[in-house]
N, C-alpha and C positions, 0 to 999 in steps of 0.2 A: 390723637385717636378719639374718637367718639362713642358711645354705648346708645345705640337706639331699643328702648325697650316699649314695646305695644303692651299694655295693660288694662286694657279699658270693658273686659269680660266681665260680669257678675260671679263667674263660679259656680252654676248653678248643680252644678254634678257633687259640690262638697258642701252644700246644704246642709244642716240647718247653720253651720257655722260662717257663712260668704253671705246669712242676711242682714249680718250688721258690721260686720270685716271683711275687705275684700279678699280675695284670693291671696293673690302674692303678698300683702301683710300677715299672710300666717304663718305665725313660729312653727320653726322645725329646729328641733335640736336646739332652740332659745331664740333664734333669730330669725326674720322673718324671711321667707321663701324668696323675694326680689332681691332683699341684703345678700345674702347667700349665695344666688346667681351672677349679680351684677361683679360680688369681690370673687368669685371663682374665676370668673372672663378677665378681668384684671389682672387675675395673678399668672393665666393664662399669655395673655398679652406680651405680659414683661415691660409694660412701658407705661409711659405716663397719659390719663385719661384726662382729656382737655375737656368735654364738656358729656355730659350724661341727658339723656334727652324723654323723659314719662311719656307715653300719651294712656293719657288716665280716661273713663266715662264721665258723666254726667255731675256737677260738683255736687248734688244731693248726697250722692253716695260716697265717691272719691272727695273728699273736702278738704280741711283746713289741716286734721292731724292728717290725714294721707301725705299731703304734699311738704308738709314740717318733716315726716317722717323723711322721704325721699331725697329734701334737701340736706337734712342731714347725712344721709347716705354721701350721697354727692362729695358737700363739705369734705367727710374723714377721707375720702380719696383724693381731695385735693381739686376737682373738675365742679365747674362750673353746672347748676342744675335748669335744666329747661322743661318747663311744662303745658303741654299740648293737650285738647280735648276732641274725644270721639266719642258725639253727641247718638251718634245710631250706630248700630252693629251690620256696619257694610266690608266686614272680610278683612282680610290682614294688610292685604295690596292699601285700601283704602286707609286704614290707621296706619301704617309707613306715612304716607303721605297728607294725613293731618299732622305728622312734624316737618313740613318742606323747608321751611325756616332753617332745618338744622342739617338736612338731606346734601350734603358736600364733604368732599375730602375722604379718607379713611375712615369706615364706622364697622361696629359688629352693630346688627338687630336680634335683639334676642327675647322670646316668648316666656314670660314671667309665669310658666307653669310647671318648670322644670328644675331640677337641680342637676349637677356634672361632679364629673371629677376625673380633671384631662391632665396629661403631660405630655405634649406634642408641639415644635414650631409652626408660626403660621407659614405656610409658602409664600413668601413677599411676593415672588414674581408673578403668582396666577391672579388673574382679576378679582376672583370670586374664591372665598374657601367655604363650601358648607361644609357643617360639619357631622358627624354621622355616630352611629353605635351597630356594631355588628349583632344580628341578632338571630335568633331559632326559626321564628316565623317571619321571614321577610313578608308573605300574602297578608298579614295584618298591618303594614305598616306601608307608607309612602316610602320610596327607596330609589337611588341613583343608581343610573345604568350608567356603566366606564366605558371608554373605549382604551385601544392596545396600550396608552400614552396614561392610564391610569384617569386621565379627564373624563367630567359628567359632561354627558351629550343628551342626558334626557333624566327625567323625574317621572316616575310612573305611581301612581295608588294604589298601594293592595291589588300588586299584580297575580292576577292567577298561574302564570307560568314564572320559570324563575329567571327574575333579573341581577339581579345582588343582592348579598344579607349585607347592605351598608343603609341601615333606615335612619333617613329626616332629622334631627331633633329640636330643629325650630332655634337653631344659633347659625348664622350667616354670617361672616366678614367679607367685605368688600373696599377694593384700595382705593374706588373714587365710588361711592355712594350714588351721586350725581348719577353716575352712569343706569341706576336702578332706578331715581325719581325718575329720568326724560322715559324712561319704559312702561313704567307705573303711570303716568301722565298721557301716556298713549291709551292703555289699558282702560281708564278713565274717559278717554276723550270718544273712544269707538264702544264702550258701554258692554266690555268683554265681559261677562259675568258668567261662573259658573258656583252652584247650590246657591245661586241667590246674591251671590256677594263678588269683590272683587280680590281676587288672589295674588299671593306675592308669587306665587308659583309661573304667571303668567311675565311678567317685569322679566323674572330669570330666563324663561325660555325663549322670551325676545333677544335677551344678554347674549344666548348661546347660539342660539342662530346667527347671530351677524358675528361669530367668530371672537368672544370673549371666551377664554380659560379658567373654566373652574375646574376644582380640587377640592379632596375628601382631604378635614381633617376628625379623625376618630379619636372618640371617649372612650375611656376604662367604664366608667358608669354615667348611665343617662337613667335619672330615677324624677319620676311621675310623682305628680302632687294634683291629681284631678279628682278623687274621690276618695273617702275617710278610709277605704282599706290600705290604699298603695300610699296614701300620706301615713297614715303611720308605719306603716312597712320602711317609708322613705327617711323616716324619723329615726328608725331602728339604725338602719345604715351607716347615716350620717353620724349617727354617737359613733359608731363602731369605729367609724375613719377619724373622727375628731378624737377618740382617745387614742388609736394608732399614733396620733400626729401630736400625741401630748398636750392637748390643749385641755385647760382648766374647768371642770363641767360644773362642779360644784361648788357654790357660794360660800365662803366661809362664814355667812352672814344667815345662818339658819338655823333652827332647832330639830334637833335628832334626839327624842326622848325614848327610850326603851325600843327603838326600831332599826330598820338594817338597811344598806341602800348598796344592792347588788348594780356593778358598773357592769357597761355603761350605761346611766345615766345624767341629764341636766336638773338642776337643783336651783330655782333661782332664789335668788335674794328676798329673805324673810320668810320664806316656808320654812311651814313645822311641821315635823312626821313626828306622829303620836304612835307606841305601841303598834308601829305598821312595818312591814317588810317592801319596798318600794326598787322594783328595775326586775331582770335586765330590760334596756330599752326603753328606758320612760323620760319625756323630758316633763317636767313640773316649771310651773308661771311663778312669778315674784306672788309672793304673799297667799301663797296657798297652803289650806289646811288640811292633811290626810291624818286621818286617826282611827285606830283598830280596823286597817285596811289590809289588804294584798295587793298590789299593783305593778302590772309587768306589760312587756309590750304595748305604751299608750301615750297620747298625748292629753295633758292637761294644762290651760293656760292659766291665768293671775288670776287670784285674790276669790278661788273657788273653795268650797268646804266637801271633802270626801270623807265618808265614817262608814263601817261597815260593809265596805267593799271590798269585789274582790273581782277586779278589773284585767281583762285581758284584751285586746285589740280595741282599745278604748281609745275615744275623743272627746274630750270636754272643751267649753268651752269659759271664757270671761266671768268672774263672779255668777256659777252657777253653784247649787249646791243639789248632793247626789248620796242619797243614802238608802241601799236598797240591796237587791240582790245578782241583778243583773251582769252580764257579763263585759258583753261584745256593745258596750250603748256608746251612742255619739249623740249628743244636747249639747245644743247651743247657750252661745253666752246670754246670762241674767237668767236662765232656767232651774228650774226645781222639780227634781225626781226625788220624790220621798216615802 
């Protein structure tokens, strides 16, 4: 099996934090948004991943630590890592197929902007599983119309009449890949474009027209990480479900001086809470310093200095430092609010 991940976005919606880290390397709950994704599809899977496949932008931005990062990802799962570049932002159809090199066999494709949390078999037998999230407002979401046999016979956009609450989430598997690049390559070659760019959505509706079988496989949670309110909303969650699932948040490798750390939250290695009361919902970066704070619902990454706050829906970033009164602030890494 393979992991096809398109990455190659700027983030520009989680600003100021995506001008010096890309999106999907942003921790959530300690680890960063792709890690999270790619071992969630894994453990989904149930099998063994042979090769994992980036396509990163422009190497100014995505560089040397990106792709270290990613290989390491890779490595811990054991699959081999490949990296692709998507030099312009021409649609998702199109970065699918800046990785063709790797476009064969069995792959999930999955959009590094999301996190899951599924327990569901894939359907081996259908060609194609997208997979979905039943939700309130289908009209705001892209969403699969079924037919009697349960099969998607169509993809519609923020339909105004109702199709199915079964909406998108930008994770696909498919049992021969291949069969999605000769589609994608069409798409390409007759110059289909719609808002500008060319869509995976197109590849699939050629799939289903000539009689290939897709199938809905549905999440318990499909949580967003496109802008500072719902990434830390997505950060709250995910403590929630990692401390359900017993996993260790907090470093033993930290200072807790006259202060409180209401679970859940992440603690990483080397922070010192000074005289602060810190969570529920908070993840904190290696080497970060909170002192005569409050701080609840927020993310804050490494080797930042917080004093005097008293933080609610908050995003910091990389060695910033923040001493003030504000509440709801999100500053980027190497910043100073004072």
């Amino acid at each position: 099996m393979k992991i096809i991940v398109p990455m190659a976005g700027r983030g520009s919606r989680l600003r100021p934090h995506t001008l010096t880290v890309p999106k999907p390397l942003i921790p959530v709950a300690g680890k960063p948004i792709v890690h999270r994704l790619v071992r969630d599809i894994a453990n989904v899977l149930d099998e063994s991943i042979e090769e994992i496949a980036f396509i990163l932008g422009e190497p100014a931005f995505f560089g040397d630590e990106v792709v270290a990062s990613l290989e390491a990802l890779a490595k811990d799962l054991g699959a081999r890592c490949r990296i692709y570049r998507q030099l312009e932002p021409r649609g998702t159809g199109h970065a699918i197929m800046c990785a063709e090199p790797s476009l064969s066999g069995p792959a999930v494709v999955a959009y590094a902007d999301t996190l899951i949390r599924a327990n569901f078999e894939l359907d081996r037998n259908a060609d194609s599983v997208i997979w979905t999230k039943k939700v309130d407002n289908p009209q705001a979401y892209g969403v699969v119309k079924l037919n009697e046999r349960d099969e998607i016979v169509e993809l519609v956009e923020k339909p105004d009449d109702f199709v199915s609450d079964q909406a998108v989430i930008g994770i696909y598997y498919f049992k021969d890949i291949g069969q999605l690049k000769d589609e994608l390559q069409h798409v390409l070659d007759k110059n289909i474009i719609r808002g500008g760019e060319y869509q995976i959505n197109d590849g699939i509706l050629r799939m289903i027209a000539q009689g290939k079988v897709f199938k809905t496989g549905t999440v318990e949670e499909w949580m967003d990480c496109g802008n500072k309110e719902v990434t830390v909303e997505t950060n709250g969650k995910m403590l929630g479900f990692l401390q359900q699932a017993g996993e260790k948040l907090v470093s033993e490798q930290i200072t807790c001086q006259n202060s409180t750390i209401v679970p859940p939250c992440f603690i990483g290695k080397g922070a010192k809470l000074l005289n602060s009361q810190v969570g529920p919902y908070v993840s904190v970066g290696e080497g970060t310093i909170i002192d005569n704070s409050n701080v609840k619902n927020s993310i804050i990454q490494s080797h930042s200095e917080i004093s005097n706050a008293n933080l609610d829906n908050a995003m910091i970033g990389n060695y910033a430092v923040f001493n003030g009164d504000f509440t709801s602030v999100s500053i980027g890494d190497y910043s100073q609010l004072t």
